[in-house]
KEGU-859688 format. One record per residue (C-alpha): residue in three letters; x, z, y. Coordinates in nm, 4 decimals. Last residue first. Example, Ala and Ser with C-alpha at 12.3 -4.5 7.8 and 13.67 -1.06 7.14 Angstrom:
2
  res        xx        zz        yy
  ser    1.3670    0.7140   -0.1060
  ala    1.2300    0.7800   -0.4500
END
This chain:
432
  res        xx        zz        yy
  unk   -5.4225    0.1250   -0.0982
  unk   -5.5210   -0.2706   -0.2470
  unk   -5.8150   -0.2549   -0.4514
  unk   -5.8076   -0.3366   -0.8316
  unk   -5.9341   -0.0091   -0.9172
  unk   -6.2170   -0.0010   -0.7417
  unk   -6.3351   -0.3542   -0.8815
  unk   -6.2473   -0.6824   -0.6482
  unk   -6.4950   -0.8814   -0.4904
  unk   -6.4413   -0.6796   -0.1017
  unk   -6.0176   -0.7479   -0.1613
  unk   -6.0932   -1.1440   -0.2089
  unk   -5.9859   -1.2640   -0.5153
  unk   -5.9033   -1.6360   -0.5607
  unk   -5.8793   -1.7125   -0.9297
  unk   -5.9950   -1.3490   -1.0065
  unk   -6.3830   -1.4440   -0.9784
  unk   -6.3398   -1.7596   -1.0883
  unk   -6.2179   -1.6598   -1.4447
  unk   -6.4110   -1.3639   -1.4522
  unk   -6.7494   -1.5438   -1.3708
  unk   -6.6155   -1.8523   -1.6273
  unk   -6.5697   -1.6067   -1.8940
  unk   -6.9144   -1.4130   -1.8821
  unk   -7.0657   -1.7629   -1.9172
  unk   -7.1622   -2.1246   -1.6608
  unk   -7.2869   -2.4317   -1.7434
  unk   -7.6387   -2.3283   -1.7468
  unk   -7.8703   -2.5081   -1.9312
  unk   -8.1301   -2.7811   -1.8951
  unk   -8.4093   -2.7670   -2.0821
  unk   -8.5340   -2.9941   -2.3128
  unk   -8.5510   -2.7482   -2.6397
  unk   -8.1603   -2.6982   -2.5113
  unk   -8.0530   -2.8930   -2.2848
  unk   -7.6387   -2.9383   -2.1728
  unk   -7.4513   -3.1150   -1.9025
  unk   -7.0672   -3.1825   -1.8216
  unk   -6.9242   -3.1000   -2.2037
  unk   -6.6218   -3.1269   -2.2661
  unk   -6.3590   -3.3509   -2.4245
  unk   -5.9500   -3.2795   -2.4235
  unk   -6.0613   -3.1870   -2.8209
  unk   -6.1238   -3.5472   -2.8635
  unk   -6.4394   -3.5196   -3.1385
  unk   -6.6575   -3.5356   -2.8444
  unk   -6.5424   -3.8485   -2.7245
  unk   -6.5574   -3.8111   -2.3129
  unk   -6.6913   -3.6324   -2.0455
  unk   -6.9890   -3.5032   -2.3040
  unk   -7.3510   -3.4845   -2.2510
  unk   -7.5020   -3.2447   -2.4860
  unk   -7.8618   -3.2851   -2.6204
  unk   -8.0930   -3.0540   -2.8204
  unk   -8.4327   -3.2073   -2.7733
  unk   -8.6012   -3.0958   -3.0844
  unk   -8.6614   -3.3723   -3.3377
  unk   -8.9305   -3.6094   -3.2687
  unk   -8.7573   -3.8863   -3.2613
  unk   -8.4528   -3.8849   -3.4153
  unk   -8.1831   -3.7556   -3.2100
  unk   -8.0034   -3.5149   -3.4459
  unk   -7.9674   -3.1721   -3.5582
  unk   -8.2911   -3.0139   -3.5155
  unk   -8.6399   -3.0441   -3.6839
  unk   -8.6971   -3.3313   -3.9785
  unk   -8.3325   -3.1556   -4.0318
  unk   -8.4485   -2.8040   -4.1299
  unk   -8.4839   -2.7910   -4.5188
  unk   -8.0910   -2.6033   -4.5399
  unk   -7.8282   -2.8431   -4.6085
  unk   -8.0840   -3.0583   -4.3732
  unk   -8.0099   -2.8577   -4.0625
  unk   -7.5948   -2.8181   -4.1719
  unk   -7.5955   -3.2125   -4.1723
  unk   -7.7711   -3.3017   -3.9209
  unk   -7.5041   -3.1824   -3.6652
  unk   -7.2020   -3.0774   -3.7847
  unk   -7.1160   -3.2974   -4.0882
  unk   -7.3045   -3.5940   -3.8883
  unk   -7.0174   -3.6115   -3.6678
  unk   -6.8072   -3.6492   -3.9362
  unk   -7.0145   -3.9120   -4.0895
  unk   -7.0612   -4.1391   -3.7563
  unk   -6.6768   -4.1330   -3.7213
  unk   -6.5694   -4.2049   -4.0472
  unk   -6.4998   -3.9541   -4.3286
  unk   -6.1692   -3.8629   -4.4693
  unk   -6.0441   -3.9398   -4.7475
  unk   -5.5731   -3.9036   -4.8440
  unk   -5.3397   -4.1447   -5.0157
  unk   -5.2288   -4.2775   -4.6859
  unk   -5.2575   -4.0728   -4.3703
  unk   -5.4982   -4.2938   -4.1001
  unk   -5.8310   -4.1572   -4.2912
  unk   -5.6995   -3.8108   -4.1809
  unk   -5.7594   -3.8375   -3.8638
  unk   -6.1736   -3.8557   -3.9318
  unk   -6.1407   -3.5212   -4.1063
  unk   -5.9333   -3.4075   -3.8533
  unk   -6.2130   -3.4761   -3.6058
  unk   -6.4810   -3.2699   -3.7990
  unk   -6.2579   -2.9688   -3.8210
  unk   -6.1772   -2.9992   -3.4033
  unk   -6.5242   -3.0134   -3.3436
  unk   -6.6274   -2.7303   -3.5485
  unk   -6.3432   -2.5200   -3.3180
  unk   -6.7407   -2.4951   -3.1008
  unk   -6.8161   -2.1960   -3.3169
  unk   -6.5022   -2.0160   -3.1563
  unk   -6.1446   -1.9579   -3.1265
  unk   -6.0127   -1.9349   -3.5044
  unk   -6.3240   -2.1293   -3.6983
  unk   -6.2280   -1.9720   -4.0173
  unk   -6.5984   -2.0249   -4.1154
  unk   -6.7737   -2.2560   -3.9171
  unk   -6.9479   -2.4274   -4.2198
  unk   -6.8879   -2.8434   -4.2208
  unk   -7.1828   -3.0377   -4.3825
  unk   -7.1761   -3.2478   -4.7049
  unk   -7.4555   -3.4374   -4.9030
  unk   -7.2850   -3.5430   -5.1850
  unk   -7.2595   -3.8698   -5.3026
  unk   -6.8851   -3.9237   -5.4309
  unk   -6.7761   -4.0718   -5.1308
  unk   -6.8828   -3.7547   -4.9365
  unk   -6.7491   -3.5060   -5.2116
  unk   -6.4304   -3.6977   -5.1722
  unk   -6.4224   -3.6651   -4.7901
  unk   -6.4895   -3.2948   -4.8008
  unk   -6.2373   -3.2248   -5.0205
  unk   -5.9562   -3.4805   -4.8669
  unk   -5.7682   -3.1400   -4.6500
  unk   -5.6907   -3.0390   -5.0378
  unk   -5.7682   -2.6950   -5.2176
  unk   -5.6699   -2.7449   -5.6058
  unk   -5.5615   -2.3533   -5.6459
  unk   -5.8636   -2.2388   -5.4626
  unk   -6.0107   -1.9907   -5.7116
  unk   -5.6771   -1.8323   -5.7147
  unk   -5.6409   -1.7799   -5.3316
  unk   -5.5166   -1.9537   -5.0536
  unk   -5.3992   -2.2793   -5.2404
  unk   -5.3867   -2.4380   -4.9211
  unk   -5.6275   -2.7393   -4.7742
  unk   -5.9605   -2.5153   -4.6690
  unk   -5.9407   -2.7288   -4.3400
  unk   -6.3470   -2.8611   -4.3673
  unk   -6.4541   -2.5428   -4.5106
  unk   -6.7695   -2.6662   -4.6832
  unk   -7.1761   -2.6187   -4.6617
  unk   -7.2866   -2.8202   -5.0086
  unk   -7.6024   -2.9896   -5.0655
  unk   -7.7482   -2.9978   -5.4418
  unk   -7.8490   -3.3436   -5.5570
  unk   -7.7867   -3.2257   -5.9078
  unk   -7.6073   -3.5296   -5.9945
  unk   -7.4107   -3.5104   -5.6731
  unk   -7.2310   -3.1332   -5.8316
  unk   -7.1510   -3.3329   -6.1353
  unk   -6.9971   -3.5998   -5.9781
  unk   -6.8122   -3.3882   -5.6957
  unk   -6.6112   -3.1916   -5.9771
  unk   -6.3141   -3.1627   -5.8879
  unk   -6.4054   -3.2652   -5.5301
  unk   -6.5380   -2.9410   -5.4785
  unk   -6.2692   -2.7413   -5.5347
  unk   -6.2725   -2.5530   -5.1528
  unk   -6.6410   -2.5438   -5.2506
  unk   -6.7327   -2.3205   -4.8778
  unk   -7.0928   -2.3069   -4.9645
  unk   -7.3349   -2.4274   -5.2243
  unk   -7.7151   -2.4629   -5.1683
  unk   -7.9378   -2.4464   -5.4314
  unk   -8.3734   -2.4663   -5.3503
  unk   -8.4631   -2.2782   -5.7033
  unk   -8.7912   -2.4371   -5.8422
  unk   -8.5644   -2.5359   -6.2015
  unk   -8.4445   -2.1668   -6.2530
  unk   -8.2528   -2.2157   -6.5492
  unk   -8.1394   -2.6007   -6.5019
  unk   -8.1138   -2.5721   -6.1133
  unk   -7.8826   -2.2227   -6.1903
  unk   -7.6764   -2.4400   -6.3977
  unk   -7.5385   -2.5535   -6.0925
  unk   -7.3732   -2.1474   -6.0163
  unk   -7.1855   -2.2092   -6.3471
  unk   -7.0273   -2.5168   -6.2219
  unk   -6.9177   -2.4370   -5.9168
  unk   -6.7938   -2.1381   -6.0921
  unk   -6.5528   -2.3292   -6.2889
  unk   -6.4612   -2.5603   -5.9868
  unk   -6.3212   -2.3164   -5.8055
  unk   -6.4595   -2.1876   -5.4164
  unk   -6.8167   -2.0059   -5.4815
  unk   -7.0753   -1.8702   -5.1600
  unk   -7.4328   -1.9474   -5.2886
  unk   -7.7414   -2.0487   -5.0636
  unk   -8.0140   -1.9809   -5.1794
  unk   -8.3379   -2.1659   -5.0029
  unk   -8.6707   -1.9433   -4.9685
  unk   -8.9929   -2.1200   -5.0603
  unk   -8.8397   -2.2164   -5.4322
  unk   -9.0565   -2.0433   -5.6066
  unk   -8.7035   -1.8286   -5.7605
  unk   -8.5986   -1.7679   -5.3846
  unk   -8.9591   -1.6358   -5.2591
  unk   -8.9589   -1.3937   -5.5709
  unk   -8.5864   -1.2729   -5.4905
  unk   -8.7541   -1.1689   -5.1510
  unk   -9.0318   -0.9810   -5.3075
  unk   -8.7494   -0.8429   -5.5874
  unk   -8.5948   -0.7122   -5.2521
  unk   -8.8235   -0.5600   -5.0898
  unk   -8.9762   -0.3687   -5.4069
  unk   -8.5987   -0.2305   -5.4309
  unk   -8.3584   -0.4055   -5.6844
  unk   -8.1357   -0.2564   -5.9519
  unk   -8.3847   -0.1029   -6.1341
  unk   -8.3126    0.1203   -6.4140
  unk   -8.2092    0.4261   -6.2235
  unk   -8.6485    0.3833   -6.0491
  unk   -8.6683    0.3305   -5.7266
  unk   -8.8262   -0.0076   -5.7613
  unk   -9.0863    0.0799   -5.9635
  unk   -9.3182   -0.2259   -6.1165
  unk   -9.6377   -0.1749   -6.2217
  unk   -9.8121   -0.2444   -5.8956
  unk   -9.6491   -0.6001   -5.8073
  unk   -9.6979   -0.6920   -6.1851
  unk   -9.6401   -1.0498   -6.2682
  unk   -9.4635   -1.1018   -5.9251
  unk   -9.2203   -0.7680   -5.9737
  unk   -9.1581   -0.8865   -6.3276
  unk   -9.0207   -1.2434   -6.1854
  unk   -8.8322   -0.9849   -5.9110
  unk   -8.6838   -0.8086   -6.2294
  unk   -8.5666   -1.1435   -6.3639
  unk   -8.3800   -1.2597   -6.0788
  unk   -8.2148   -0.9079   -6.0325
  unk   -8.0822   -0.9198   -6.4223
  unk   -8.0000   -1.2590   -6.3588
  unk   -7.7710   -1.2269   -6.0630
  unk   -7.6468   -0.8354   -6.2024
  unk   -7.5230   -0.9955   -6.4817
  unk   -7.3935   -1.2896   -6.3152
  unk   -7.2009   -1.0448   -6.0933
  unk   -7.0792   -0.8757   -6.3637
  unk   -6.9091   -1.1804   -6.5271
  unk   -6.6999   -1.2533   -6.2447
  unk   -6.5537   -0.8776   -6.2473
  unk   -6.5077   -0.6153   -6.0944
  unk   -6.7933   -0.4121   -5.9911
  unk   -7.0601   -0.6728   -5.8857
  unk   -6.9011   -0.6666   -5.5205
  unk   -6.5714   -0.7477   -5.6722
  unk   -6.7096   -1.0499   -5.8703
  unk   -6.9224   -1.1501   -5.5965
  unk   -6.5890   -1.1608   -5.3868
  unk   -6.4113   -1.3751   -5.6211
  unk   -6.6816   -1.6143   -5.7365
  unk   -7.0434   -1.5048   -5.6343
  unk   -7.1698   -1.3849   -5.3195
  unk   -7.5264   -1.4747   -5.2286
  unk   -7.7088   -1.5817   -4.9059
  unk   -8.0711   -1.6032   -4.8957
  unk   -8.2641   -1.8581   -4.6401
  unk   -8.4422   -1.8954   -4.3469
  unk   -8.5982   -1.5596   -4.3081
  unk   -8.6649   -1.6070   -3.9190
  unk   -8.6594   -1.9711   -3.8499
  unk   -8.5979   -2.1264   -3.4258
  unk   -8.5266   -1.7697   -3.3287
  unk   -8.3862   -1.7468   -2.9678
  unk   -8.6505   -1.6732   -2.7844
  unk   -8.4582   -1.4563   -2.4775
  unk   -8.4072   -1.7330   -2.2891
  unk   -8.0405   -1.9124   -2.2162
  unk   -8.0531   -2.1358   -2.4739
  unk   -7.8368   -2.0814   -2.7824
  unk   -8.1166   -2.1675   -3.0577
  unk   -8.0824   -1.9734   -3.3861
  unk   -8.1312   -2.0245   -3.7214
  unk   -8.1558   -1.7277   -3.9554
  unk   -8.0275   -1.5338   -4.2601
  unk   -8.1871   -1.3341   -4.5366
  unk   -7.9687   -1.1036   -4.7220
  unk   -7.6289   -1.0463   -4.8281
  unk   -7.7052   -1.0139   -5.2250
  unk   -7.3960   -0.9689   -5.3846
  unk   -7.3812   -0.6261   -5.3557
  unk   -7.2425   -0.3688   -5.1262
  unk   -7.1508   -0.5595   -4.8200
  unk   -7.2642   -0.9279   -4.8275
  unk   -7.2389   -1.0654   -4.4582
  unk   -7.5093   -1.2177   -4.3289
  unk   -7.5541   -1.5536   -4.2106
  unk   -7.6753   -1.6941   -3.8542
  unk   -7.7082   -2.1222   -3.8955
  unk   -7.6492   -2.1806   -3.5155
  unk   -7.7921   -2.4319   -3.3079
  unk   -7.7065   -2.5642   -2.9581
  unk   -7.2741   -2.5471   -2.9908
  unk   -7.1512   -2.7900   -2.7150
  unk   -6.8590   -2.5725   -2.5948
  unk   -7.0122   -2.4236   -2.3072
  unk   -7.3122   -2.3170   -2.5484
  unk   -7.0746   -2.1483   -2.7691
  unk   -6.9149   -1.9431   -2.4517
  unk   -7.3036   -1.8539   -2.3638
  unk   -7.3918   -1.7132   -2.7162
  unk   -7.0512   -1.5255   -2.7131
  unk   -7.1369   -1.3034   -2.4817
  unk   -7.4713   -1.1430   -2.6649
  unk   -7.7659   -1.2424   -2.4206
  unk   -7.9631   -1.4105   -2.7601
  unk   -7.8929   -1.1146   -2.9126
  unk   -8.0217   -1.1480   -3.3151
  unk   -8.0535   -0.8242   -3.4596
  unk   -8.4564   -0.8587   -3.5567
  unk   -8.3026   -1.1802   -3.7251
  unk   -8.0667   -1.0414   -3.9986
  unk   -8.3555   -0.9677   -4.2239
  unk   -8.2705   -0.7231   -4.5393
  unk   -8.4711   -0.8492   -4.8204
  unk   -8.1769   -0.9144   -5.0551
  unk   -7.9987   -0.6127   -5.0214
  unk   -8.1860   -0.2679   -4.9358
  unk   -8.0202    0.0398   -5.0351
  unk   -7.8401    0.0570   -4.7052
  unk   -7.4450    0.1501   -4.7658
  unk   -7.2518   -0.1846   -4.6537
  unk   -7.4969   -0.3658   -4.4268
  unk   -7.4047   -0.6866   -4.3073
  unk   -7.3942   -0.8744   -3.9755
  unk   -7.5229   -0.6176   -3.7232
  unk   -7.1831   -0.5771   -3.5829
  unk   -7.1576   -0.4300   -3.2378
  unk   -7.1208   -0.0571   -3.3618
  unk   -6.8492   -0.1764   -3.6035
  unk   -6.6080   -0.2597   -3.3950
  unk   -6.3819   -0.4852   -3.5450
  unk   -6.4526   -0.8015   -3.3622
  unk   -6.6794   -0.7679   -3.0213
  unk   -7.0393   -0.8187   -2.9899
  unk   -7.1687   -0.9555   -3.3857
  unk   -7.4908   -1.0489   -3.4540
  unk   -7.5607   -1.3452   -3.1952
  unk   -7.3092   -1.5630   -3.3932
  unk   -7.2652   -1.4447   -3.6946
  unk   -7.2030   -1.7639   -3.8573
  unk   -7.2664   -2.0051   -4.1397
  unk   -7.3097   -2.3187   -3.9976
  unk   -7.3243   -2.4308   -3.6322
  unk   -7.5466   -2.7025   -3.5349
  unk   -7.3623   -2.9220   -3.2856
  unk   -7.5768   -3.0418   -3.0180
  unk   -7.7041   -3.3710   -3.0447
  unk   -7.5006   -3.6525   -2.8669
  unk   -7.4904   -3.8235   -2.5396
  unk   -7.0756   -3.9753   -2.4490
  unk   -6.9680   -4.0721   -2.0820
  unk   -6.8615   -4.3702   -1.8648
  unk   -7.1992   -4.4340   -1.7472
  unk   -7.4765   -4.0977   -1.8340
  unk   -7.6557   -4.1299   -1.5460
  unk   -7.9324   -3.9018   -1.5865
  unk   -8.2696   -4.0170   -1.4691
  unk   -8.6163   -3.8240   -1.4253
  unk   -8.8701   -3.9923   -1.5490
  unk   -9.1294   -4.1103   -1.3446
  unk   -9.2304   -4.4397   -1.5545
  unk   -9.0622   -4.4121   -1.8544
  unk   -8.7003   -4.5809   -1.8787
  unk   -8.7134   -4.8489   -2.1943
  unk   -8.4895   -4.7788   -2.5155
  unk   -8.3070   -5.1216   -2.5302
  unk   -7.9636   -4.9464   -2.7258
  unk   -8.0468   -4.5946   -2.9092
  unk   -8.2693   -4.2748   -2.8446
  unk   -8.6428   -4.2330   -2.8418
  unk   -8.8822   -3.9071   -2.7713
  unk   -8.6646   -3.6248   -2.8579
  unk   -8.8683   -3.3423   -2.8149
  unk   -8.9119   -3.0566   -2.5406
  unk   -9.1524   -3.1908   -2.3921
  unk   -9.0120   -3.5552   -2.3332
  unk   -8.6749   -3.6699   -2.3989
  unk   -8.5688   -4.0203   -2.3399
  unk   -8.1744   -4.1120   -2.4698
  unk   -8.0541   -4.4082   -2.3423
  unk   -7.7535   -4.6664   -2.5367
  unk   -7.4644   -4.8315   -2.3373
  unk   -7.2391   -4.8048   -2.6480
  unk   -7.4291   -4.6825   -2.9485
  unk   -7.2123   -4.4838   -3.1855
  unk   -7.1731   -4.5573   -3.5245
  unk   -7.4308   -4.3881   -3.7834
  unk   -7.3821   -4.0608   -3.9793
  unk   -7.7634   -3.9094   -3.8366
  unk   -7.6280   -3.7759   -3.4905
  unk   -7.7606   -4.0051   -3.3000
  unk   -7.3958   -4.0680   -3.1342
  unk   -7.4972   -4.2076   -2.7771
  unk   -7.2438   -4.4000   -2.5697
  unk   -7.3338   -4.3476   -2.1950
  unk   -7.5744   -4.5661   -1.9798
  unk   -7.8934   -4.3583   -1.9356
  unk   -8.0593   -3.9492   -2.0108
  unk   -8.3901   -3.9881   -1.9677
  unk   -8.5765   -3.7099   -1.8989
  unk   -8.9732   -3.6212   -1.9104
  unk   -9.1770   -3.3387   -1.8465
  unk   -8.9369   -3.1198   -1.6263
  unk   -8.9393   -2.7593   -1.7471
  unk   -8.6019   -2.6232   -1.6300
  unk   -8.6737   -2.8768   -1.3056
  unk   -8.3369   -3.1122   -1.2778
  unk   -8.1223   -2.9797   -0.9978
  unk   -7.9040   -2.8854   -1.3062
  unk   -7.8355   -3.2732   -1.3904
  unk   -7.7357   -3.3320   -1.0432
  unk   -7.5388   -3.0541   -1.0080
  unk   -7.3111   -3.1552   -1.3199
  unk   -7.3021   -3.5507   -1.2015
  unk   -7.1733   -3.4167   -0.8700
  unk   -6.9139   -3.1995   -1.0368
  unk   -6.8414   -3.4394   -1.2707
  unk   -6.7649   -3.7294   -1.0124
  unk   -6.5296   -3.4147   -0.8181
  unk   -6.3528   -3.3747   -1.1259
  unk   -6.3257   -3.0910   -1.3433
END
């Protein structure tokens, strides 16, 4: 880093955690909503809000000023579908809190009385832009996951911005395998669930949920009951077209249900029909190999064609190799890709929009985060350069309005060991 950064770094830190009102000057600001970037533009934040943002926003009296000349303002990127703040350490099991194998509960289990907002990886996402996170469970033995959150990484212990945000489901492959085997066994057990939570809210006291006949807990046909009214969004996990299909004719059956669709690696096959139902779809932005048989027709131009086609499309995280913040690197392929002939893409506003507003509207939550419309929360990240250049970082960070520290377990080590001096080192690093 630069000494210019450094300065401009410290300067933005010396700010008050709670200061009233900010405003953030001179730098090219990306709203975050799919429009062009604003050269020369000011963000003002204000209580923890976004207060104005664009070109000829006015300095408040007694704000504190950023400089922001030379550099980029944007929204936070909202990370979909992650476990970020569930999950310590890879393949350990005691650190994973994202899904729950042998517990008899399924659809009502809560992932956000396991969030960790001091978990190690919250601080390396924050370094790398990430202010949001869309927490899902993992489906372990059924194809009911659970209930997942959304998260904020600032460095406090509140970390929930909406407990109970939505329900995830399995279907396709993995649902089938879940259900038993079979595609067709997972719908059974889908329908046969959604109807015994419509029993369970006709007659809360007749019905038994420990019963061999019932396939749900009390807990869970509650939870299915919140999906099927429409207060609880479901969000449904399907790659091929085929079942893309099937899981839209859930909006005919069920017409209150709030349908999400996520990763669609054969979306664009049928991108008409899945527009028509104005259902949003949560995509693997590099799904472009026939990985599996329900992704025979995967193509780099899936999320592009959905886009042209009128779909609203965000990015998911998943198979983000390296971290939540990789998202960047997804959405700027997508705008790469534009240049190769034959293939879609998106343009620079849109990608940037695919992880950002996108993911917070996919699920009822963009009136809230996710951009810098006013009155959305002040999640802002000032960049050193075009955030979708991967040689881009960020120099300052808020989160809710406050400023953050640029700092995580990995930068400690990593200046800690750069010059050691024999009194910093651990016992067993000591000289003899």
């Amino acid at each position: 880093m630069t000494r210019a950064l450094l300065l401009l770094a410290a300067s933005v830190l010396a700010v008050p955690a709670a200061a009233q009102t900010i405003a953030i000057t001179g730098g090219t600001v990306a709203i975050g909503d799919g429009s062009a970037p604003i050269e020369r533009g000011t963000v003002v934040i204000a209580n923890g809000r976004v207060v104005a943002a664009g070109a000829g926003v006015a300095v408040p009296a007694g704000a504190e000023v950023v400089d922001a000349t030379g550099r980029w303002v944007t929204p936070g990127v909202v990370s979909a579908m992650t476990d970020l703040s569930l999950v310590d350490a890879d393949g350990v099991s005691e650190s994973n809190d994202a899904g729950a194998r042998n517990s008899p509960y399924k659809a009502s289990i809560d992932v956000s009385v396991a969030v960790n907002p001091s978990g190690v990886k919250v601080a390396n996402e924050r370094l790398g832009g990430v202010t949001r996170a869309i927490v899902a469970p993992e489906a372990g033995g059924s194809i009911f996951a659970g209930q997942g959150a959304v998260i904020d990484l600032g460095s406090d212990p509140d970390a929930l911005t909406r407990a109970r945000a939505f329900e995830y489901v399995e279907l396709g492959e993995d649902g089938g395998k879940l259900a038993g085997g079979s595609r067709p066994a997972a719908w059974a057990l889908l329908r046969d669930a959604f109807q015994q939570a419509q029993d369970y809210r006709r007659d809360p006291k007749a019905f038994d949920g420990r019963s061999r006949d019932s396939l749900v807990t009390r807990a869970d046909a509650e939870t299915l009951g919140r999906v099927l009214d429409g207060q609880l969004p479901l969000l449904v996990h399907v790659e091929r077209a085929a079942d893309i299909r099937q899981v839209l004719g859930l909006t005919r059956d069920y017409a209150k249900v709030k349908l999400v669709l996520v990763g669609v690696a054969e979306g664009w096959l049928v991108a008409r029909e899945i527009a028509a139902a104005r259902v949003p779809v949560i995509a693997h932005a590099l799904a472009d190999l026939p990985a599996s048989f329900e992704s025979l027709a995967a193509t780099e131009s899936n999320v592009g064609r959905m886009r042209a086609a009128g779909v609203p499309v965000a990015l998911a995280s998943t198979g983000a190799s390296g971290g939540d913040h990789v998202l960047r690197q997804f959405a700027g392929n997508l705008v790469a890709i534009t240049r190769v002939p034959g293939a879609t893409g998106l343009d620079w506003g849109q990608a940037w929009a695919s992880i950002t507003s996108g993911p917070a509207e996919a699920i009822g939550l963009g009136g809230e985060i996710g951009s810098l419309r006013p009155g959305r929360r002040a999640d802002v990240v000032l960049w050193d350069g075009d955030p979708l250049e991967l040689s881009s970082v960020p120099v300052a960070t808020w989160v809710d309005g406050r400023a953050q520290p640029m700092r995580s377990r990995q930068t400690d080590l990593r200046d800690r060991y750069l010059t050691p001096t024999e009194g910093a080192l651990p016992k067993a690093y000591e000289r003899r």
